[in-house]
C-alpha positions in Angstrom: -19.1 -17.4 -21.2 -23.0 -17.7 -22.2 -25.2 -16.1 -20.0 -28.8 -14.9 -21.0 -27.9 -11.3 -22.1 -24.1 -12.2 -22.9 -22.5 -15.5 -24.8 -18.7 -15.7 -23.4 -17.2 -18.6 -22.8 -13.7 -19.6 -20.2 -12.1 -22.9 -19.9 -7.2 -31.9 -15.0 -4.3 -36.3 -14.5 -2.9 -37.3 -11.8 0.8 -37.8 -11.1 3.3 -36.2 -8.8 6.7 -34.3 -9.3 8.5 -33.3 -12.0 10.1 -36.3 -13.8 9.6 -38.1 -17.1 6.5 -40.0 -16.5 4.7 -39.1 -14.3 6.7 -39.7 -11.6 9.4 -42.3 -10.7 8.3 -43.6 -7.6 10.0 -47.1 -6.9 6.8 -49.5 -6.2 4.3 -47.6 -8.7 3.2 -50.5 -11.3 3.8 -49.3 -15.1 0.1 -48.6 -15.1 0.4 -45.3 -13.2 2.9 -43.9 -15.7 2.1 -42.9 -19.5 2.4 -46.1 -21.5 1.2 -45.9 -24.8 -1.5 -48.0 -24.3 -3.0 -46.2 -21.7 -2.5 -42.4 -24.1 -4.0 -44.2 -27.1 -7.1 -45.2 -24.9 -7.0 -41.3 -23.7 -6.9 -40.3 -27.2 -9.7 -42.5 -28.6 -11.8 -41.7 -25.7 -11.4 -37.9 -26.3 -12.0 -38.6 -30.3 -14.8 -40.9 -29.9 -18.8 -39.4 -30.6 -20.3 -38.6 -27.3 -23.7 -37.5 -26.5 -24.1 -33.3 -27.2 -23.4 -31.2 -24.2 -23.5 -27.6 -25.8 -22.2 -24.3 -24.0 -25.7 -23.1 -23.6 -28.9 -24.0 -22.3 -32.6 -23.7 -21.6 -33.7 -20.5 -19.2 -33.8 -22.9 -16.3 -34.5 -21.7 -12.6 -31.2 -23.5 -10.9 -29.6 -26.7 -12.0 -31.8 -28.7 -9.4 -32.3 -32.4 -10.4 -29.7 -31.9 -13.2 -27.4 -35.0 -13.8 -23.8 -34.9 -14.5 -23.3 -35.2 -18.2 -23.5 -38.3 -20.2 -20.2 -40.0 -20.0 -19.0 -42.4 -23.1 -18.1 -45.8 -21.6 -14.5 -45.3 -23.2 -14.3 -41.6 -21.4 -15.3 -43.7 -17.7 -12.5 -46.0 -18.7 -10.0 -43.8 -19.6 -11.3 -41.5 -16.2 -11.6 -44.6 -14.3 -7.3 -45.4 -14.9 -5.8 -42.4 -14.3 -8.1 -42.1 -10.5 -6.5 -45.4 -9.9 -2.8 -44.6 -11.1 -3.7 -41.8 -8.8 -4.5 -43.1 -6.1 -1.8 -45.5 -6.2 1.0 -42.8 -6.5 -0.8 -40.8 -3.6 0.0 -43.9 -1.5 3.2 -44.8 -2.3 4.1 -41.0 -1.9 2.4 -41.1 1.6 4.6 -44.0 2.5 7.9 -42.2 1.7 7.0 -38.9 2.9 6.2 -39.7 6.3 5.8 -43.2 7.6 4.1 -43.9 10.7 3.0 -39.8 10.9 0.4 -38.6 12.4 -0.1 -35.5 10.8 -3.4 -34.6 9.1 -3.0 -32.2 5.9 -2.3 -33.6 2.8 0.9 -31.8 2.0 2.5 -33.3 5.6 1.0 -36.6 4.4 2.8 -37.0 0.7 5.6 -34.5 0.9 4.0 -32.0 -1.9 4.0 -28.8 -1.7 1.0 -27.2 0.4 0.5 -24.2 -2.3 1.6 -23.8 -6.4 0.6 -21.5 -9.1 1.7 -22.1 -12.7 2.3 -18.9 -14.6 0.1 -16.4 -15.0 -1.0 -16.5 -18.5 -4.5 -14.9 -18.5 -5.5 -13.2 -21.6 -8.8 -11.3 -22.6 -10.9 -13.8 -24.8 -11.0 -12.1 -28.1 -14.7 -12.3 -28.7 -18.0 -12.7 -26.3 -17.9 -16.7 -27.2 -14.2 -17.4 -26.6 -13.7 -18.7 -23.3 -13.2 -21.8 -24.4 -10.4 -20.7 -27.3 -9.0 -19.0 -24.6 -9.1 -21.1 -21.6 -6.9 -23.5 -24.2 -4.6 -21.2 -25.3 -3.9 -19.9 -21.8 -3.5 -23.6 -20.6 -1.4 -25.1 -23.4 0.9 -21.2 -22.4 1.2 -22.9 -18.8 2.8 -25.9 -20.6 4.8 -23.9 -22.7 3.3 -23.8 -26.1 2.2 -21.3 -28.3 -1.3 -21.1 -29.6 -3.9 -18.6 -30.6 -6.9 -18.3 -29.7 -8.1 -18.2 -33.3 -6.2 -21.6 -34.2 -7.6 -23.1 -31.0 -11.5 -22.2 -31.3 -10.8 -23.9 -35.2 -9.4 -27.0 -33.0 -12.4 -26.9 -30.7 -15.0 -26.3 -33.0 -15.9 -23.0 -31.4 -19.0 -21.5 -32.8 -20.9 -18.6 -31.5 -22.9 -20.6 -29.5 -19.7 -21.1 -27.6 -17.4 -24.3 -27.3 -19.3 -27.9 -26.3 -18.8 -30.1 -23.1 -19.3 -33.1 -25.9 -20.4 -33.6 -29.3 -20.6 -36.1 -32.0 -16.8 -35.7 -32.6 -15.7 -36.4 -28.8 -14.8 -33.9 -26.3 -13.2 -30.5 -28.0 -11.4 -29.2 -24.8 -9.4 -32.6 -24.1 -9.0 -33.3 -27.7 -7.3 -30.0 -28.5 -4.9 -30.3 -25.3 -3.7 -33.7 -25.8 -3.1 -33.0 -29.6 -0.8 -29.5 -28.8 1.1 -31.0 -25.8 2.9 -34.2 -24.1 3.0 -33.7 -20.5 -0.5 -34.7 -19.9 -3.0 -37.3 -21.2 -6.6 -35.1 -20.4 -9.9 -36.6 -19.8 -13.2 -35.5 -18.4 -14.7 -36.0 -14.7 -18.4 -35.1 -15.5 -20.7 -33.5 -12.2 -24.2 -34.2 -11.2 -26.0 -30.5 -9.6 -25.4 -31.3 -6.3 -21.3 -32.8 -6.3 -21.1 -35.1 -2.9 -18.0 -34.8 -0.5 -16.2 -38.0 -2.0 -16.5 -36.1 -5.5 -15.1 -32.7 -4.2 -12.1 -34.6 -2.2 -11.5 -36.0 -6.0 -11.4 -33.0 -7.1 -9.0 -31.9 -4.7 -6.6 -34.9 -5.0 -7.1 -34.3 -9.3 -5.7 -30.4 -8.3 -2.6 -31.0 -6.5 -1.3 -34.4 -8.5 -1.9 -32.2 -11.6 -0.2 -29.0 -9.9 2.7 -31.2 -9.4 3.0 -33.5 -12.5 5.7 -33.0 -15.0 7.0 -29.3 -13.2 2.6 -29.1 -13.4 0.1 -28.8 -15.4 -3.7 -26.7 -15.4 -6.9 -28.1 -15.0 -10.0 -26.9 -17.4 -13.0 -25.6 -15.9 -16.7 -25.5 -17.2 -18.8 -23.2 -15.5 -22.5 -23.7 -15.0 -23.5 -20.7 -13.1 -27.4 -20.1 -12.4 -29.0 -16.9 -11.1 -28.5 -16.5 -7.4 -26.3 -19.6 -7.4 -22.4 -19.3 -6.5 -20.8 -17.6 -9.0 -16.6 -16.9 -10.3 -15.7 -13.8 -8.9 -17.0 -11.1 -10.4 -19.3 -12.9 -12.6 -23.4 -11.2 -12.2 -25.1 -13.3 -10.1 -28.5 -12.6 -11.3 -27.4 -14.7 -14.4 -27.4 -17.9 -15.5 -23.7 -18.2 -17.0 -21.7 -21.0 -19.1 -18.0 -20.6 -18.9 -14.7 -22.5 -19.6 -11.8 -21.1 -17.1 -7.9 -21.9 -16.6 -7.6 -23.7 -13.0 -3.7 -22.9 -12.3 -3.2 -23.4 -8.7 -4.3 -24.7 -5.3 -3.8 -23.5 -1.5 -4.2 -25.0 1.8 -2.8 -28.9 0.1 -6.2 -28.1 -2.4 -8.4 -26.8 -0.2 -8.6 -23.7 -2.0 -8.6 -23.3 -6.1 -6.2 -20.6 -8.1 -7.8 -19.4 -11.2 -8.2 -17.3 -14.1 -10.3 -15.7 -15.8 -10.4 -15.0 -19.8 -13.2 -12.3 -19.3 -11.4 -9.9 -17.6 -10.2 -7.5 -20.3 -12.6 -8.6 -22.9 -14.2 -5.3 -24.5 -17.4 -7.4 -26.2 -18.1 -8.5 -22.4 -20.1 -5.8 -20.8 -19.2 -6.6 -17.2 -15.6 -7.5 -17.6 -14.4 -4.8 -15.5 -15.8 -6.3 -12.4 -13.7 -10.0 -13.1 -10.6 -9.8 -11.6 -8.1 -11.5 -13.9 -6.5 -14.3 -11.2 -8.5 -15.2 -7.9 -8.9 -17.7 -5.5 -12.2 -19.8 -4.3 -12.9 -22.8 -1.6 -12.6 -25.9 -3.9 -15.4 -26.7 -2.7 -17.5 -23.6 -4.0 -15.6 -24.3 -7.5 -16.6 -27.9 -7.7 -20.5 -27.0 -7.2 -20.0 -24.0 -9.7 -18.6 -26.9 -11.7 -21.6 -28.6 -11.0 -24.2 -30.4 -14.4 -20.4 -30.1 -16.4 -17.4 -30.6 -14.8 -13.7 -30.6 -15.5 -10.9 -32.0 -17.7 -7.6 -32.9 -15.6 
């Protein structure tokens, strides 16, 4: 997380159920599942030069007027395929749960679950600039491999000016998580300032399909947090913060994010007391926290 006085930084794919692709729903096309063509065009997109987003920036007021990050045009392709395969799954599963319903909540509407968690696997990022290190390591724990925080910030890149959104070798976060793990092909949904509804229901669909994909897997948050803005719980809010962060659940069908949060416990963090290591926060209020970065799913 990088905020003005302190530099610390924290850290989603869409498929439902637990079964070897990403699901096996009869009438999904071969596109929705993980064909190798589709995880080499994930991989090269993740690997390929993209324009610098750095954990840090300029002393700015808010984020006002701020654009979503630069996107690569294979990073919007790769983003672009897995929202479709998405959306396709979300149908087909809508169809089975509950033709001809009437009901309203997403959960009623697709059969998943209206609430999951992953394991709790927060840990206190080792130094003031490893939220990003950390965010991995805790993520890759949730799919059930092992690696340090040290071996991930070599992974990432991680310097003490924190771990990048982008750079001229691709995107660190989803390059590191596809290369330690299988279950998930990651990519990047970049945020304008100001997120608009269609992007936060997005958001929301991104969190449950990923909760519920392969037994599930965690989304990666990048905080932009700016003084007086909305900020993760506990973090100063007379700040202007940069943060990776560990999304692990959902409530209320996605409604409502489950998080933690790699500064709690941290000794080189001078407020870490006050961050509560798990907590919860209206999706909403996450995705415009997420807000001139974005998230990895």
């Amino acid at each position: 997380m990088r905020s003005r006085q302190w530099m610390a930084r924290l850290v989603a794919i869409t498929a439902v159920g637990a079964s070897a692709s990403w699901v096996a729903v009869p009438g999904v096309s071969a596109a929705a599942g993980h064909s190798p063509a589709t995880s080499d065009a994930i991989g090269h997109a993740a690997q390929s030069a993209a324009p610098l987003v750095a954990d840090s920036g300029p002393p700015r007021a808010g984020k006002r007027g701020l654009a979503a990050p630069a996107m690569t045009a294979s990073m919007l392709s790769a983003n672009a395929e897995k929202q479709a395969a998405a959306a396709e799954i979300m149908q087909v599963m809508t169809a089975k749960a509950s033709p001809g319903s009437q009901c309203a909540s997403l959960s009623c509407q697709t059969g998943l679950p209206a609430a999951k968690d992953l394991l709790a696997t927060q840990q206190a990022q080792i130094l003031d600039y490893f939220c990003g290190p950390a965010t991995v390591s805790e993520m890759l724990a949730q799919m059930h491999v092992s690696v340090s925080q040290h071996t991930a910030a070599r992974e990432l890149g991680t310097t003490p000016g924190g771990t990048d959104w982008s750079n001229a070798s691709g995107y660190p976060v989803p390059e590191a998580l596809n290369a330690n793990q299988k279950l998930n092909d990651y990519v990047a949904v970049a945020l304008p300032w100001s997120p608009t509804t269609a992007q936060i229901r997005t958001y929301e669909t991104d969190l449950v399909t990923d909760l519920n994909h392969k037994g599930g897997v965690p989304l990666a948050g990048n905080a932009y947090e700016v003084a007086a803005g909305p900020h993760l719980a506990g973090n100063p809010v007379d700040q202007t913060i940069f943060h990776w962060f560990d999304i692990r659940g959902y409530q209320d069908s996605g409604a409502v994010t489950d998080y933690e949060d790699s500064v709690h416990g941290a000794s080189s963090i001078g407020w870490a007391t006050q961050v509560p290591a798990y907590s919860s926060m209206a999706s909403s209020t996450i995705v415009n926290i997420l807000g001139a970065r974005g998230y990895m799913w």
